[in-house]
N, C-alpha and C positions, 0 to 999 in steps of 0.2 A: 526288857527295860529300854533299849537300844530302839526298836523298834517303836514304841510309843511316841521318843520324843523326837522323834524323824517327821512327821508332819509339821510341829512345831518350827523345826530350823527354816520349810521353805514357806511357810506362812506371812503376808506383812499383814500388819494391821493397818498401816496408812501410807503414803508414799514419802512422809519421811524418813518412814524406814531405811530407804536403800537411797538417800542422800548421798549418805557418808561411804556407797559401798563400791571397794573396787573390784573390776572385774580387768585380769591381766596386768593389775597395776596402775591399770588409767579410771577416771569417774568417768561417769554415765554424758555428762556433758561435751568430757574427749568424745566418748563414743560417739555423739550424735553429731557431732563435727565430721569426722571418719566416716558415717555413713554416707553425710551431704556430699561433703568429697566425691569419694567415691561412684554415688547416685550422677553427680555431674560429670563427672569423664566419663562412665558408661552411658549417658545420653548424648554426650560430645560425640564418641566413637560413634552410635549408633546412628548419630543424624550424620555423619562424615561419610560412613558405608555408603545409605541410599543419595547423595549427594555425590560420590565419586561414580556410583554407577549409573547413576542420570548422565554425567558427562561424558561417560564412557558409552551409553547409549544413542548421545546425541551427536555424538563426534564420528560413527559407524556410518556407514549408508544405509543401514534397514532403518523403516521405518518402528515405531513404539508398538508392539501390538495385545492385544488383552489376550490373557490367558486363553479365551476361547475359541480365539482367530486360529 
């Protein structure tokens, strides 16, 4: 019986379904907030990495050189 209507629970039939639904207590809306966020200070960090090692580069006295030098 159990079984059966286990498909049913994760099913939606439109995307109004999961309007009203929380996930942790927050809507879907929090969450896409939360990920923008998030998405932005991990590209912040990530262009700050090769921006501090460019300067850390260019502040040395070696020159830049390609991997295949």
């Amino acid at each position: 019986m159990v079984l059966k209507l286990l498909p049913f629970y994760f099913v939606f039939t439109s995307n109004d379904d999961v309007k009203d639904l929380l996930i942790f207590g927050h809507s879907i809306d929090t969450w896409l907030i939360y990920v923008l966020i998030f998405f932005g200070l991990t590209a912040l960090a990530f262009v700050s990495v090769w921006f501090i090692g460019l300067l850390a580069e260019r502040q040395s006295d070696k020159s830049i050189k390609q991997p295949w030098e």
